[in-house]
LUMTIZA-986173 format. One record per residue (C-alpha): residue in three letters; x, y, z. Coordinates in nm, 2 decimals. Layout:
% LUMTIZA-986173
ATOM:ALA:X:Y:Z
...
//
This chain:
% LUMTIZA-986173
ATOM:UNK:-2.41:-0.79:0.98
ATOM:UNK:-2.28:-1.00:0.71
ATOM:UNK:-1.93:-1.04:0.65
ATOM:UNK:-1.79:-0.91:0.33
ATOM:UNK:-1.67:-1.22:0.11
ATOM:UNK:-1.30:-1.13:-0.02
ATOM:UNK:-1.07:-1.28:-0.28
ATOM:UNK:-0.71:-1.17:-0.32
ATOM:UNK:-0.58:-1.27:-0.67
ATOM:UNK:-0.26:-1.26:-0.64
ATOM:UNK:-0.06:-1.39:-0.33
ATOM:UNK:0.30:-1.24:-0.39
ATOM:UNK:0.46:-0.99:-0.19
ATOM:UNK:0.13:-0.74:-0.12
ATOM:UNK:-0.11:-1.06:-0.17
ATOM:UNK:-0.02:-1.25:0.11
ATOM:UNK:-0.02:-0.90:0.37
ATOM:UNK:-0.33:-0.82:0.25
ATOM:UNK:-0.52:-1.19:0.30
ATOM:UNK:-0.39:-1.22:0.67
ATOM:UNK:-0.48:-0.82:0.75
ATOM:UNK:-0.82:-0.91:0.55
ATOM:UNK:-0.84:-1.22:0.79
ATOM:UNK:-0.80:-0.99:1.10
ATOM:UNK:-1.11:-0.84:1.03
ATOM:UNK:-1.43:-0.94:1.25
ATOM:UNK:-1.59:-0.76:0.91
ATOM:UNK:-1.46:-0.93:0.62
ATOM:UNK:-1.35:-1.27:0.53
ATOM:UNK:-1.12:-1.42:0.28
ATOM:UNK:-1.32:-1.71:0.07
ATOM:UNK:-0.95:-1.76:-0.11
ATOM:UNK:-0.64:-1.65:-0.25
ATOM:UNK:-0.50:-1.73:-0.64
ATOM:UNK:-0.13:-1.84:-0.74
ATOM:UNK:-0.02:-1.96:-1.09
ATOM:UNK:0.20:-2.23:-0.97
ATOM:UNK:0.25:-2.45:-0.65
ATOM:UNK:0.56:-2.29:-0.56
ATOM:UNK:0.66:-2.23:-0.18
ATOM:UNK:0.43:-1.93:-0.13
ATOM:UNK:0.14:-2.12:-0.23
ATOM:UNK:0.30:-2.43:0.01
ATOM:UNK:0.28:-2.11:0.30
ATOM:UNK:-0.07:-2.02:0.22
ATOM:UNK:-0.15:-2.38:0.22
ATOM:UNK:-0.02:-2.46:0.55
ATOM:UNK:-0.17:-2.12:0.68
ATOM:UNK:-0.53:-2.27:0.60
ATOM:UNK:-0.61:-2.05:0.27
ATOM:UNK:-0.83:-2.21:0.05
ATOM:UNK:-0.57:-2.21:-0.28
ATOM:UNK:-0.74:-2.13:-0.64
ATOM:UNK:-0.58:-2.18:-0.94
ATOM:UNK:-0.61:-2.14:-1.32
ATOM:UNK:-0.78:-2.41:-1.47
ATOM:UNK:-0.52:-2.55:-1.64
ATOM:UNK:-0.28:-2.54:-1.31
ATOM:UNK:-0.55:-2.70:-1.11
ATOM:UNK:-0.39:-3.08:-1.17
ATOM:UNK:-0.02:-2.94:-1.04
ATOM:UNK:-0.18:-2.84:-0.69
ATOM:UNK:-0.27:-3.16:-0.72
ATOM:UNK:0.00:-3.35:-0.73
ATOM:UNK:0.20:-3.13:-0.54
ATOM:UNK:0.01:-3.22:-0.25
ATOM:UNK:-0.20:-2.90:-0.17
ATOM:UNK:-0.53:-2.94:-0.37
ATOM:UNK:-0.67:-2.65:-0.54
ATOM:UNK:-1.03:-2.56:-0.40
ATOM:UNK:-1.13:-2.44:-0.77
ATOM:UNK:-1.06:-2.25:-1.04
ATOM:UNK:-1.03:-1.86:-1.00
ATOM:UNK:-1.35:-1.78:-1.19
ATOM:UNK:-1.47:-2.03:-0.90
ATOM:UNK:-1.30:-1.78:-0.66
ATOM:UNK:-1.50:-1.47:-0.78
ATOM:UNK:-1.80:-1.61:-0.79
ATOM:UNK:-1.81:-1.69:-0.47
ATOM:UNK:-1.73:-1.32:-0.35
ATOM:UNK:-1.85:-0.97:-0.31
ATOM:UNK:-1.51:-0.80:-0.40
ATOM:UNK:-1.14:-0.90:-0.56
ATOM:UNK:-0.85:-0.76:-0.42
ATOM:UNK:-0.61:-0.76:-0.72
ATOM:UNK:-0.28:-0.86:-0.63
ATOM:UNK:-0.07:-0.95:-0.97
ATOM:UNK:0.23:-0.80:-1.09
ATOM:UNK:0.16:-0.47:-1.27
ATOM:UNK:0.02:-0.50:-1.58
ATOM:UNK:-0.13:-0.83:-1.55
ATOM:UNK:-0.46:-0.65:-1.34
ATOM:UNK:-0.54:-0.49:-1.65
ATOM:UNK:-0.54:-0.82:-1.84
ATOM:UNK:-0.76:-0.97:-1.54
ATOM:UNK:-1.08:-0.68:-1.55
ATOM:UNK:-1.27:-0.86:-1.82
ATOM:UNK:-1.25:-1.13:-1.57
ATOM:UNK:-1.39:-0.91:-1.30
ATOM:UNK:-1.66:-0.75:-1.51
ATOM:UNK:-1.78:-1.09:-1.67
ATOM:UNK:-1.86:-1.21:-1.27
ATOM:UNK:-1.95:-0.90:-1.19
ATOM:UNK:-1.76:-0.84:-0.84
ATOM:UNK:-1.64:-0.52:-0.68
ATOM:UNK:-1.28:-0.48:-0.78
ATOM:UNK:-0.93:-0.32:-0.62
ATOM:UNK:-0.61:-0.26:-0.78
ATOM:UNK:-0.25:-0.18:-0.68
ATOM:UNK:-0.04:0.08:-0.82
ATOM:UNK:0.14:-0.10:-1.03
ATOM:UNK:-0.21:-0.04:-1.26
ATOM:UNK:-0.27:0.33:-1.41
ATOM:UNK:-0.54:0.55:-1.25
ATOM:UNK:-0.73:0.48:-1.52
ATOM:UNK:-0.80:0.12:-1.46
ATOM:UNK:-1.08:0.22:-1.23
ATOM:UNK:-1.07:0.56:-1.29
ATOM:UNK:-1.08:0.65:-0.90
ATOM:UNK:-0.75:0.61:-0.71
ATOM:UNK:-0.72:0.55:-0.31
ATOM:UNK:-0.59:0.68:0.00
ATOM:UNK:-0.81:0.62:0.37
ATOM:UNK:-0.66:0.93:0.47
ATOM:UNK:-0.73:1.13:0.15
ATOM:UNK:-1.02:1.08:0.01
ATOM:UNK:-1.21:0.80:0.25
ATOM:UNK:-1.53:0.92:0.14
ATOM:UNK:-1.55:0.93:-0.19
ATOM:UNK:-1.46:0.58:-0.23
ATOM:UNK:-1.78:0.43:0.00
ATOM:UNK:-2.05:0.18:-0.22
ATOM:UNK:-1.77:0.26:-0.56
ATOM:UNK:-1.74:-0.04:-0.74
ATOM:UNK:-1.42:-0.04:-0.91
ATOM:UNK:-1.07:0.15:-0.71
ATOM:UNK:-0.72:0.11:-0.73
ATOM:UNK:-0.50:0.19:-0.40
ATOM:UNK:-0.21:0.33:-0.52
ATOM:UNK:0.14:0.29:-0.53
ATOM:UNK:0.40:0.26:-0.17
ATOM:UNK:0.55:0.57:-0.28
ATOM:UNK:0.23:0.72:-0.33
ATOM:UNK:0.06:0.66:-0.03
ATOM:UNK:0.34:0.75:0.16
ATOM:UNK:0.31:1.12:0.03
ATOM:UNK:-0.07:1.12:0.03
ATOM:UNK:-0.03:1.06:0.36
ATOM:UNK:0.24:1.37:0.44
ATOM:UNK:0.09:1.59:0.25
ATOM:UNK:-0.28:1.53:0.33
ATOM:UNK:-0.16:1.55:0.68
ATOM:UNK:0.01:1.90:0.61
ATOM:UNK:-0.27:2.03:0.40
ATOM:UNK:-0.60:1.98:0.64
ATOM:UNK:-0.40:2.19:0.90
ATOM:UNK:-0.20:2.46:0.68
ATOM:UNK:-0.30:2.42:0.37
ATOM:UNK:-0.01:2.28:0.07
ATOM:UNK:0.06:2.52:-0.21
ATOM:UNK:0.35:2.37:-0.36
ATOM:UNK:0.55:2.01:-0.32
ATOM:UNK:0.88:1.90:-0.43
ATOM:UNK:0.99:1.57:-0.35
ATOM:UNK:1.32:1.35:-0.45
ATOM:UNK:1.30:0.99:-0.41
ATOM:UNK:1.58:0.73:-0.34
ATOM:UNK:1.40:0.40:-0.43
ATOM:UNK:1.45:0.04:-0.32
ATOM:UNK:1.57:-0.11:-0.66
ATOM:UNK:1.41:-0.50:-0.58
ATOM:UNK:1.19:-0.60:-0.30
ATOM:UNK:1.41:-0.88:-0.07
ATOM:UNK:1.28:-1.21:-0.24
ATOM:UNK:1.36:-1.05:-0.60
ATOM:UNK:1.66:-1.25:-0.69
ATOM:UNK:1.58:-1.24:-1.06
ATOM:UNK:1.63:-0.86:-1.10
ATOM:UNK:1.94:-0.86:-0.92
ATOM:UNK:2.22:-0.88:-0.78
ATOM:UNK:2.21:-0.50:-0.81
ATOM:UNK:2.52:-0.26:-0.81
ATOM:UNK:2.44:0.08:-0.96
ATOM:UNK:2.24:0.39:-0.90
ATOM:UNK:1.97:0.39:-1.21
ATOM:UNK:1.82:0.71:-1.29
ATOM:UNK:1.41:0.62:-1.30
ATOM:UNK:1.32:0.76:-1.51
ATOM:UNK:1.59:0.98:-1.70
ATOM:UNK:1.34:1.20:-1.83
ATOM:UNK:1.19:1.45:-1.54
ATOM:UNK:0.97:1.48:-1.37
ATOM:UNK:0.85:1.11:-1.27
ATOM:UNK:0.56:0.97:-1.27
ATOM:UNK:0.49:0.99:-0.89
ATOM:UNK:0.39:1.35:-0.90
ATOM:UNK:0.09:1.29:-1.14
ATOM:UNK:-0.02:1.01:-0.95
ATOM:UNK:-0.06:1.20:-0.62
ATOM:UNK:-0.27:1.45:-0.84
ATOM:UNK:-0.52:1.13:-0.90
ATOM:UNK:-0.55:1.16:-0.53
ATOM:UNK:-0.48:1.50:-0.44
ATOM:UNK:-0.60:1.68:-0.77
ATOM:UNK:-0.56:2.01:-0.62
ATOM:UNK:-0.20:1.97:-0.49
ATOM:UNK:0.08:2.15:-0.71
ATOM:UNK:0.35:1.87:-0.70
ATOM:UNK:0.65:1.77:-0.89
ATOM:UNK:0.90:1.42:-0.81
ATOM:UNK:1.22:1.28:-0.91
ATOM:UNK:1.34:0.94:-0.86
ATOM:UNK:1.64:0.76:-0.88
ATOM:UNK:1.67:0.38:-0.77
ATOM:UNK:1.94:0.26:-0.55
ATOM:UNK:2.09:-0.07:-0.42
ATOM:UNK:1.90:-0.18:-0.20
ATOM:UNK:1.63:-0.42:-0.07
ATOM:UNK:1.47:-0.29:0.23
ATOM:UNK:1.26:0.10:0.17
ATOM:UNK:1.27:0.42:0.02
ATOM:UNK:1.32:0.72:0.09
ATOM:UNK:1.21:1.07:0.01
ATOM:UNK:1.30:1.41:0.04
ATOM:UNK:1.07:1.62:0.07
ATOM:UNK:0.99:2.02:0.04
ATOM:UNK:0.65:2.18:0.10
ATOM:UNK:0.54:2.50:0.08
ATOM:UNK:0.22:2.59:0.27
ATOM:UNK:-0.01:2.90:0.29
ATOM:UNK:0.02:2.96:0.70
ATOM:UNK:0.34:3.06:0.97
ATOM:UNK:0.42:2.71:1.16
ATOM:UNK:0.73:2.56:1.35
ATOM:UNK:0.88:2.26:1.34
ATOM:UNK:0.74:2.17:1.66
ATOM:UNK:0.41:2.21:1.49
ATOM:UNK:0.48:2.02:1.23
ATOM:UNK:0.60:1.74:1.45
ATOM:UNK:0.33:1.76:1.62
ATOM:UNK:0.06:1.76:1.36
ATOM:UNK:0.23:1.45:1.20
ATOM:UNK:0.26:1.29:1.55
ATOM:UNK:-0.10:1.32:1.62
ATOM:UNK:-0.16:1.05:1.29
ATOM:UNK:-0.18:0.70:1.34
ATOM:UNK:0.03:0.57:1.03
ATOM:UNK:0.27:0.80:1.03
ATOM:UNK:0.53:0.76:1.31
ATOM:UNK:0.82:0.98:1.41
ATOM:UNK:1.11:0.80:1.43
ATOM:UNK:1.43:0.87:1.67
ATOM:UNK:1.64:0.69:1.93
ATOM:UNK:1.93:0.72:1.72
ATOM:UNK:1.77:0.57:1.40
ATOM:UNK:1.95:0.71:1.11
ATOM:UNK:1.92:0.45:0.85
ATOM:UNK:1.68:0.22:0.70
ATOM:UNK:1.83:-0.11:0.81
ATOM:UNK:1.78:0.03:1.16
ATOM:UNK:1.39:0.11:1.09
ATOM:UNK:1.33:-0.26:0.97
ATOM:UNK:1.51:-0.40:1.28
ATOM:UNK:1.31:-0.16:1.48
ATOM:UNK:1.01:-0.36:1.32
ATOM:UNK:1.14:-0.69:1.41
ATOM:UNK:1.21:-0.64:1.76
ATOM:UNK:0.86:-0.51:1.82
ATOM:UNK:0.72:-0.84:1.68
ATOM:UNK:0.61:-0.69:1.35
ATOM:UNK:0.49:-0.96:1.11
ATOM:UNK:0.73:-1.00:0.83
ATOM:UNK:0.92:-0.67:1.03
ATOM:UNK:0.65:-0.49:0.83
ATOM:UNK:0.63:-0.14:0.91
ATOM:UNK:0.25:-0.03:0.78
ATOM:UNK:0.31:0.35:0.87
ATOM:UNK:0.51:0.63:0.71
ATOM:UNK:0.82:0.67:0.89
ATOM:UNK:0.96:1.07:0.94
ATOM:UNK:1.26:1.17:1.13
ATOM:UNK:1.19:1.46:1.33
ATOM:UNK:1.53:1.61:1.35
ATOM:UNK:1.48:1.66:0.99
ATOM:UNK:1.23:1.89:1.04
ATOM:UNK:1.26:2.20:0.94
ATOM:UNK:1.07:2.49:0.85
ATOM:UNK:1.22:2.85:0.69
ATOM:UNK:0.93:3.11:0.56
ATOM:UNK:0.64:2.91:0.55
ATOM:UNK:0.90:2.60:0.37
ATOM:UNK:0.95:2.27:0.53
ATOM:UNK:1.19:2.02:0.48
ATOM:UNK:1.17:1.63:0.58
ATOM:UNK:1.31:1.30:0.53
ATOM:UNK:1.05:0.99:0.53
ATOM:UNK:1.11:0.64:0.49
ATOM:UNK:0.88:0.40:0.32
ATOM:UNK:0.83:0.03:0.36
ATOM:UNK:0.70:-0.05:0.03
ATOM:UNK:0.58:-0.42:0.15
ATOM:UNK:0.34:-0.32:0.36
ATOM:UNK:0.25:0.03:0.34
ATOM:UNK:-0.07:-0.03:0.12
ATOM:UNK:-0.15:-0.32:0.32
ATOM:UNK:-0.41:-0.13:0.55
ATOM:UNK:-0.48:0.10:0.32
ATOM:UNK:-0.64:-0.21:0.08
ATOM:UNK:-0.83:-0.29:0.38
ATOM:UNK:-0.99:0.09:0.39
ATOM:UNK:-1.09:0.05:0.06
ATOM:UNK:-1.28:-0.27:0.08
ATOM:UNK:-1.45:-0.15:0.37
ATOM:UNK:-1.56:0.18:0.19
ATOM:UNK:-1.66:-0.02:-0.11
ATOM:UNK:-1.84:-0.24:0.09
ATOM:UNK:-2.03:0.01:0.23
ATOM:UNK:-1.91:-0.14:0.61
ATOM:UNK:-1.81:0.17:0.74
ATOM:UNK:-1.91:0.54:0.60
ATOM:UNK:-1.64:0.69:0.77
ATOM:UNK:-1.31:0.73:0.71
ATOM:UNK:-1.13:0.77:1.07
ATOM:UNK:-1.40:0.48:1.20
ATOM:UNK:-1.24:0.26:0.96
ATOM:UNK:-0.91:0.33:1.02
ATOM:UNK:-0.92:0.31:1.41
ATOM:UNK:-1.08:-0.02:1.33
ATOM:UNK:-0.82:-0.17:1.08
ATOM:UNK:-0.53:-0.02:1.32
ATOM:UNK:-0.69:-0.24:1.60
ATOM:UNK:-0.74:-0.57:1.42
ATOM:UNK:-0.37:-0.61:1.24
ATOM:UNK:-0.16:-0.43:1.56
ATOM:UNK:-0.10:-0.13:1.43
ATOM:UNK:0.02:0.16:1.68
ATOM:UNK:0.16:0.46:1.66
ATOM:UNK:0.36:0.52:2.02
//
């Protein structure tokens, strides 16, 4: 079989992640990446053997900064079967006429509204739905990560009602330019936020409602979380039904804390200390008349990192189904869950 030809426009924070789990692939390939400017990210990707495309009037500053641009990014596309959209939010919007013009499969981030492609992603969610689709958007870290609880929850019990607080990373770690940051920032004042409906883009059937507040710090979010489902369960069911998922991973041995989480990462030889699956702390389990309560954490670098994979691969038409793909993805980047 043919290996599916991939660009990632973009190669910023989820840019670059996606590129080298793309790379892992023995399915796909990565033709290039994009960047704006030859800054030091480029300079990585550069030294890392990625062909670099620019915009045309950049091309000349590769150039001269001594990694040559392979092409333009119109050059890029057209020498692909599918774009993985990488740019700040905002600026995929700007880039579909781009996409449509060449006429190339296209994935966005969360950081672009549902409507952008009018089909939004989760591998554990809705897998299916998404294979031979031309156009998706995997959504947000935050997202994901309660697509991914409350999937979970729902295939076994059955989810009648969510509630969720979230206590957001205010910058990622290489944001200097939005910080330094010393305040708890309501986000958004108004309630509910904005995380609820986009679950619903997933999850259409779930009954769910979110608040967020961002604090300061750098390294992952967390949520709070409340469901209500429809049968009698434990908490050591519930552990056990989240325990029996790949990317999420029960977390203990006297973790309490986020820092701890990310050094966990490190000390396990995790690539940028990326942690790809949803992180839970089973002593927060706990269930009272068909309620449970939990606290998960969320590595917003690399959470959608596999989950963009997925989605090429069911756009691709590589894989028709959804576990398969996962397995296979799990496999190629190093992902485990004991």
């Amino acid at each position: 079989m043919a290996k599916a030809k991939i660009a990632v426009n973009g190669y910023g924070t989820i840019g670059k992640r996606v590129a080298d789990a793309v790379r892992a692939q023995d399915d796909m390939e990565i033709i290039g990446i994009s960047k704006t400017k030859p800054n030091y990210e480029a300079a990585v990707a550069h030294r890392l053997g990625y062909d670099i495309y620019a915009p045309a009037e950049n091309v000349e500053a590769f150039e001269k900064a001594g990694m040559p641009a392979a092409g333009t990014i119109e050059e890029m596309l057209e020498k692909s079967d599918l774009v993985v959209d990488c740019t700040p939010g905002g600026i995929g919007e700007k880039n579909k006429p781009m996409y449509e013009k060449v006429g190339i499969k296209a994935i966005w981030q969360g950081g672009e509204s549902h409507t952008i492609s009018g089909f939004s992603f989760n591998a554990e969610s809705n897998y299916e739905p998404a294979v031979g689709r031309d156009l998706a958007r995997v959504v947000s870290c935050n997202t994901t990560a309660l697509c991914r609880a409350i999937s979970t929850i729902d295939r076994e019990l059955g989810v009648n009602k969510v509630r969720a607080s979230l206590a957001r990373r205010a910058v990622d770690p290489n944001e200097i330019k939005k910080g330094p940051v010393d305040a708890i920032v309501l986000n958004p004042v108004k309630l509910p936020s904005h995380h609820g409906p986009d679950v619903r883009s997933v999850l259409p059937h779930i009954n769910i409602t979110t608040a967020a507040i961002k604090v300061p710090t750098t390294l992952m979010h967390v949520h709070t979380v409340n469901m209500e489902v429809n049968k009698d369960c434990t908490a050591e069911d519930i552990k056990k039904i989240f325990g029996s998922q790949s990317r999420i991973r029960l977390i203990g041995q006297g973790i309490t804390s986020t820092a701890e989480i990310i050094e966990f990462a490190r000390d396990i030889g995790r690539p940028r200390h990326d942690m790809w699956e949803l992180c839970i702390w089973p002593e927060s389990i706990t269930v009272t008349e068909k309620e449970l309560y939990f606290f998960h954490a969320v590595h917003q670098e690399s959470i959608v990192v596999p989950e963009n994979v997925d989605a090429i691969r069911a756009m691709m038409e590589l894989e028709s189904d959804g576990a398969k793909s996962i397995e296979k993805t799990n496999k190629a980047i190093g992902l485990y869950n004991k």
